[in-house]
C-alpha positions as a Markdown table, in Angstrom:
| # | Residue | x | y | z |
|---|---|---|---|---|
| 1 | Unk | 55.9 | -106.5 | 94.1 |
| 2 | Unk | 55.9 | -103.0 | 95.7 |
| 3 | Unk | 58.6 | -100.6 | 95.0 |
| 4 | Unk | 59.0 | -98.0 | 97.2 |
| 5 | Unk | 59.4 | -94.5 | 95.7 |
| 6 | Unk | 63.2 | -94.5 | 96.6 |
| 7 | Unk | 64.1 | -97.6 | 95.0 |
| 8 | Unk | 62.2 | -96.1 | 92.1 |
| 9 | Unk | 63.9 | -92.8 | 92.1 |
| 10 | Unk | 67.7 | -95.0 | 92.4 |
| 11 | Unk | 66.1 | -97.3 | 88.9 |
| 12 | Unk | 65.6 | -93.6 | 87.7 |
| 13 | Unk | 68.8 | -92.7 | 87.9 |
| 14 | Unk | 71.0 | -95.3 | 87.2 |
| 15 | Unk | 68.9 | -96.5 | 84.0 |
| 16 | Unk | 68.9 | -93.1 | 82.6 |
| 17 | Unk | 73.0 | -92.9 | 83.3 |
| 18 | Unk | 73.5 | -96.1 | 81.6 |
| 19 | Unk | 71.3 | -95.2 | 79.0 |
| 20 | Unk | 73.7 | -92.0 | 78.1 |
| 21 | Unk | 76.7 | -93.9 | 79.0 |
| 22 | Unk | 76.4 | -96.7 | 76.6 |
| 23 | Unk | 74.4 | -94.4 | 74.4 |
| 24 | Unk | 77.7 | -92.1 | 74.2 |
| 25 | Unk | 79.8 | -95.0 | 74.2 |
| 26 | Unk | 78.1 | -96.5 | 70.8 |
| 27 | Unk | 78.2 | -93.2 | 69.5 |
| 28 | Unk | 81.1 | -91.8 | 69.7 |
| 29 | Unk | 82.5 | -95.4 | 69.2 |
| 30 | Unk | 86.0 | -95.3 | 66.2 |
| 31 | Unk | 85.0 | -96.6 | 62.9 |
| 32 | Unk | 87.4 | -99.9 | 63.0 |
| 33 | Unk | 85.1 | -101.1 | 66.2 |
| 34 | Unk | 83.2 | -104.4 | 65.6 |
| 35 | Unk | 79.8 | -103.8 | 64.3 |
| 36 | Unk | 78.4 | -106.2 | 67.4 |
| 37 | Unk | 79.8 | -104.2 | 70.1 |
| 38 | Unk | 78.3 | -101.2 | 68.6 |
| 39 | Unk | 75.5 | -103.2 | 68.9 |
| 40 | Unk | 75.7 | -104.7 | 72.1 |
| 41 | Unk | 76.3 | -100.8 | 73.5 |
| 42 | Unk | 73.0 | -99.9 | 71.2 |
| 43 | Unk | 71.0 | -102.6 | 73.4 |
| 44 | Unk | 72.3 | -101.5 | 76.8 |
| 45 | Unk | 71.6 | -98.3 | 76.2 |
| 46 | Unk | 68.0 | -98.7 | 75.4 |
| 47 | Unk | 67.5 | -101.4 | 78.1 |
| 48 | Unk | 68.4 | -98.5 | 80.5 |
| 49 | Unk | 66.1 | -96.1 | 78.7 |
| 50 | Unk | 63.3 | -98.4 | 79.8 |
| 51 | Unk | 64.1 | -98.8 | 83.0 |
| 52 | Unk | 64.6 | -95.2 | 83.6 |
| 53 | Unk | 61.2 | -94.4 | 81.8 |
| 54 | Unk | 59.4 | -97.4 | 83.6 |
| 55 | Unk | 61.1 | -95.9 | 86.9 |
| 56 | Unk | 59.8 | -92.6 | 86.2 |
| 57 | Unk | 56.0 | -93.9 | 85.5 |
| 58 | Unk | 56.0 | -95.4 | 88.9 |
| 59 | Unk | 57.3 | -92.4 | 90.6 |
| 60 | Unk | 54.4 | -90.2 | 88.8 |
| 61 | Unk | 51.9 | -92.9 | 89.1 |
| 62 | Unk | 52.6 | -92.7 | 93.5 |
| 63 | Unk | 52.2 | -89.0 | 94.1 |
């Protein structure tokens, strides 16, 4: 499958503002929070670190 270099650069940017949003989110979470939706945040966060990373490789890889 063939991404075009837009579609790449919109996986860019939404997996690297998930990854701060939920990053944020399991960060600045209040101590009382269930330790599973910390962890569930925690998860999110780093699946949209990867896709923003993976995003970014095939951007660089195309020029």
């Amino acid at each position: 499958m063939k991404m075009t270099r837009k579609a790449c650069s919109v996986a860019f940017t939404i997996g690297w503002a998930s990854a701060l949003t939920f990053g944020w989110i399991a960060l600045a979470a209040p101590p009382d929070e269930p330790a599973g939706l910390r962890t569930i945040n925690m998860i999110l966060a780093a699946f949209g670190a990867g896709a923003g990373l993976w995003s970014w490789m095939r951007v660089r890889r195309d020029i």
